[in-house]
C-alpha positions in Angstrom: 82.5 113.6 141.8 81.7 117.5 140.3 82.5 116.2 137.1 80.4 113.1 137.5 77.5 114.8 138.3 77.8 117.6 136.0 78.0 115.4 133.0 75.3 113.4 134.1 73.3 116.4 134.5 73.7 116.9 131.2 73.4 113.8 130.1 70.0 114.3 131.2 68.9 117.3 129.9 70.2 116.4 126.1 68.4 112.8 126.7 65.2 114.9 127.4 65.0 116.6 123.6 67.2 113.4 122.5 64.2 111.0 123.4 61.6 113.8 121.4 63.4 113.6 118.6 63.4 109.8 118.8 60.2 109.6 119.8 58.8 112.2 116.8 60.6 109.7 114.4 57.7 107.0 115.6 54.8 109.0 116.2 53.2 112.3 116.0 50.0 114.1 117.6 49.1 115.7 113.7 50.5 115.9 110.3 53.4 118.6 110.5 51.8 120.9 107.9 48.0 119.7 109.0 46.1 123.2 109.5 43.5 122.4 110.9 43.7 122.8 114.7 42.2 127.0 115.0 44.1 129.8 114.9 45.8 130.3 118.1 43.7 127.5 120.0 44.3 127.7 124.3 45.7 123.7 125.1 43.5 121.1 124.9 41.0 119.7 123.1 42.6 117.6 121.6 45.8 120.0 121.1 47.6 119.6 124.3 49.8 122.9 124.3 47.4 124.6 121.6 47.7 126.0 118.4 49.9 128.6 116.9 48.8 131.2 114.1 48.5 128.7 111.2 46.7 126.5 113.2 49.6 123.6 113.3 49.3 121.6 116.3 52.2 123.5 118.7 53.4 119.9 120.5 53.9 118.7 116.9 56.1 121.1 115.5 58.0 121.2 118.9 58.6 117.4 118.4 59.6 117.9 114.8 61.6 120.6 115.7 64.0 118.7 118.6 64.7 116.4 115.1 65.5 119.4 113.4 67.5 121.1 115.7 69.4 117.2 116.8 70.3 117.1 113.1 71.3 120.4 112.3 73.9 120.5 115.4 75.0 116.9 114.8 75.7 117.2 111.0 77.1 120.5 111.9 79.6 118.9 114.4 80.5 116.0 112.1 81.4 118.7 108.8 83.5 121.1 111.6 84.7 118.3 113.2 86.1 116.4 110.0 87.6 119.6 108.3 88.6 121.2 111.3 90.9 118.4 113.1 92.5 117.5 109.1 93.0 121.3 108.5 94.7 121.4 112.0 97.0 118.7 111.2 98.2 119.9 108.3 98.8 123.0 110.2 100.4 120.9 113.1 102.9 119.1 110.9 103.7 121.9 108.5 106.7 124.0 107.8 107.2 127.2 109.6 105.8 129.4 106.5 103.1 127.3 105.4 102.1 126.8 109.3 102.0 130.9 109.4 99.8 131.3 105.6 97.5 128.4 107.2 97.1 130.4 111.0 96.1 133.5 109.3 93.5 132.0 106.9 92.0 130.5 110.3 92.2 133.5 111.6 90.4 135.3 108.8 87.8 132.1 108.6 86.9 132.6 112.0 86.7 136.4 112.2 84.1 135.7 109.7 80.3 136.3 110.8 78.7 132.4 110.6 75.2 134.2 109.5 77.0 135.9 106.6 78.7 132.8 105.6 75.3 131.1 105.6 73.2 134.1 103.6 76.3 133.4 100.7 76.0 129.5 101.3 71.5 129.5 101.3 71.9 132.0 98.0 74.0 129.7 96.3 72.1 125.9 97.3 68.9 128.0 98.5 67.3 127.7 102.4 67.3 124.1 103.5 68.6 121.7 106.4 71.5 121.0 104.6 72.6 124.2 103.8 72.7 125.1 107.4 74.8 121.9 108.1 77.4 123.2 105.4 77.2 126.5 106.3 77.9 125.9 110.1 80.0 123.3 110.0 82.2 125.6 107.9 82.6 128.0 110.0 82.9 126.1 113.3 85.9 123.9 111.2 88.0 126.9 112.0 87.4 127.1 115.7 88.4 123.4 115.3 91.4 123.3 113.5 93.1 126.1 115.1 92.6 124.5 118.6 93.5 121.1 117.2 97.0 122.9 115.6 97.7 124.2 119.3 97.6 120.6 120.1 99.4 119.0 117.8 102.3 121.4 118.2 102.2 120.6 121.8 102.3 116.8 121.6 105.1 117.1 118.9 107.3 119.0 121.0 107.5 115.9 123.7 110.2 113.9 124.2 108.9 110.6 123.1 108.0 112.2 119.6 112.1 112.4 119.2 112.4 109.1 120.0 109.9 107.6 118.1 111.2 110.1 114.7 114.8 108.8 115.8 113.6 105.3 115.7 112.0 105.4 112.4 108.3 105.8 112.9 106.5 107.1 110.0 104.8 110.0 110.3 101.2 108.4 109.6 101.9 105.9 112.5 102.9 108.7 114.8 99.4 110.2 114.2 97.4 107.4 114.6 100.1 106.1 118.1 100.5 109.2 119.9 99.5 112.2 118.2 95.2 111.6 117.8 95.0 109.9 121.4 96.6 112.4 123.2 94.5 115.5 121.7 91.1 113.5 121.5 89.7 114.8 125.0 90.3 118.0 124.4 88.5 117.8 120.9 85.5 115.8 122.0 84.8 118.5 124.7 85.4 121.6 122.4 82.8 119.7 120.0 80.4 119.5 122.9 80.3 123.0 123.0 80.3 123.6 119.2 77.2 121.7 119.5 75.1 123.4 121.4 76.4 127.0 119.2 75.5 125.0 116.1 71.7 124.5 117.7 71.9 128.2 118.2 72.7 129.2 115.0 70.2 127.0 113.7 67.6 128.8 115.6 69.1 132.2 114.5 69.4 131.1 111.2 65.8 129.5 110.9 64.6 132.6 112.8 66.0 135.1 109.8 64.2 132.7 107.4 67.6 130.8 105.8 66.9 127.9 107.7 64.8 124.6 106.4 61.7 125.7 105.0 58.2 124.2 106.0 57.0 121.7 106.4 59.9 121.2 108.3 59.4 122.5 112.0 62.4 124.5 113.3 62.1 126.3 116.6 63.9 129.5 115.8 60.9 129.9 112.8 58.5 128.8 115.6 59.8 131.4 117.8 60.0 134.1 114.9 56.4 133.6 114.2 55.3 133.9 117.9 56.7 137.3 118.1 53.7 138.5 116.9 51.1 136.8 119.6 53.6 136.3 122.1 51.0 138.4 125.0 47.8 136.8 123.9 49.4 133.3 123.4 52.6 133.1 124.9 53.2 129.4 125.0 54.2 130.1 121.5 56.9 131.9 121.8 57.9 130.2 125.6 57.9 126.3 124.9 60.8 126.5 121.7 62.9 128.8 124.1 62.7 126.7 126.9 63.7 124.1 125.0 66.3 125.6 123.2 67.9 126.1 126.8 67.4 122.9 127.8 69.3 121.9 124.5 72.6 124.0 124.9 72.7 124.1 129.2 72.7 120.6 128.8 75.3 120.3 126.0 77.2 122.8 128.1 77.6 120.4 131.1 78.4 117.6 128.8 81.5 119.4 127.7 82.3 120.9 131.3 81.7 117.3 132.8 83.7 116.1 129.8 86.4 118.5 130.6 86.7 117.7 134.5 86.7 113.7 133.7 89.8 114.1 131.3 91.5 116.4 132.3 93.4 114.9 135.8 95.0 118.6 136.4 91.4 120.1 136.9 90.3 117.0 138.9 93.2 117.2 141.8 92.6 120.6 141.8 88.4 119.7 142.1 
């Protein structure tokens, strides 16, 4: 029951920016890079949480930026996520030597700083949405495969894979039949959580200026240019953080939800 009501809580929260984003897709109060509004205009008329310093309409770029930040962390998921879980099967099912040259490149990959990874990977395709994806992506695929080789190597050591090698099951069907479905929970709930760090680093990433440019909204660049005004016109700086929370809390109690509802262990012990 916990882990019902943890992962609905979450469900929740992510369906709160989820239906923004969805929503932004359909309609918007203003034109993302419309001007017009004031500098720094108090909510209302016609600007129902104001005006930041450019005089964008605030509840616009917050719309645009749940998209932004939705896209950035799924995409980001989907390039870890592919990489990752093939790099760890190779890993899984390799010799002893290649299985040690491939650990210690995941280790180096993930000792790596993300940020510094993304400065190389923005110089090289310049700042944009997709660069953060790549950039991201790559450096959560680490975090991914290594846990996914830990898996693998478990399952293999089982009984049944002895008897299905003894019996003459290829290696391909032993994958698909008993490898993949017995590591799958554990994936999807370590990519719930690389999800709500990929929205983060987004933000951080946006924030230091290598994220999409305008007149895409992000909410690390919103919150980066509310530093500034942030004790004559807070709402600037408060609405993208609060949001931001929202975003990762609730991705966090997907996982942990996840993670109580697969895992019988933790639910006898619940």
């Amino acid at each position: 029951m916990r882990g019902r009501l943890t992962f609905a809580a979450g469900c929740a929260l992510v369906g709160i920016v989820l239906g923004v984003a969805l929503v932004s897709l359909l309609w918007l109060p203003y034109d993302p890079a419309d001007t017009t509004g004031g500098r720094l205009a108090p909510p209302g008329d016609g600007h129902l949480l104001g005006t930041d310093k450019l005089g964008r309409d605030l509840l616009t770029q917050l719309m645009s930026g749940a998209r932004t930040a939705l896209i950035a962390g799924i995409g980001s998921v989907l390039v870890g996520g592919l990489l990752g879980v093939t790099a760890g099967l190779l890993a899984g099912f390799a010799t002893r030597w290649l299985d040690d040259a491939l650990s210690a490149a995941l280790d180096i990959a993930i000792a790596f700083p993300t940020l510094l990874l993304a400065m190389l990977v923005a110089a090289a395709r310049e700042a944009s949405l997709g660069s953060v994806v790549l950039a991201v992506g790559l450096g959560m695929s680490a975090i991914v495969a290594r846990l996914t080789r830990v898996l693998v190597k478990r399952v293999l050591a089982q009984d049944y894979i002895t008897a299905a090698r003894t019996s003459g099951t290829s290696w391909p069907r032993i994958v698909a039949e008993h490898v993949l479905p017995n590591i799958w929970p554990m994936l999807v709930v370590n990519l719930a959580l690389q999800l709500g760090l990929a929205v983060l680093a987004e933000a951080a990433l946006s924030y230091l200026g290598l994220g999409p440019p305008p007149p895409n909204a992000s909410w690390g660049r919103l919150l980066q240019e509310a530093q500034a005004t942030v004790l004559t016109a807070p709402i600037g700086a408060i609405a993208p953080g609060v949001l931001l929370v929202v975003l990762v809390v609730g991705t966090n109690l997907v996982a942990d939800g996840l993670r109580d509802l697969a895992d019988p262990i933790r639910r006898s012990t619940r």
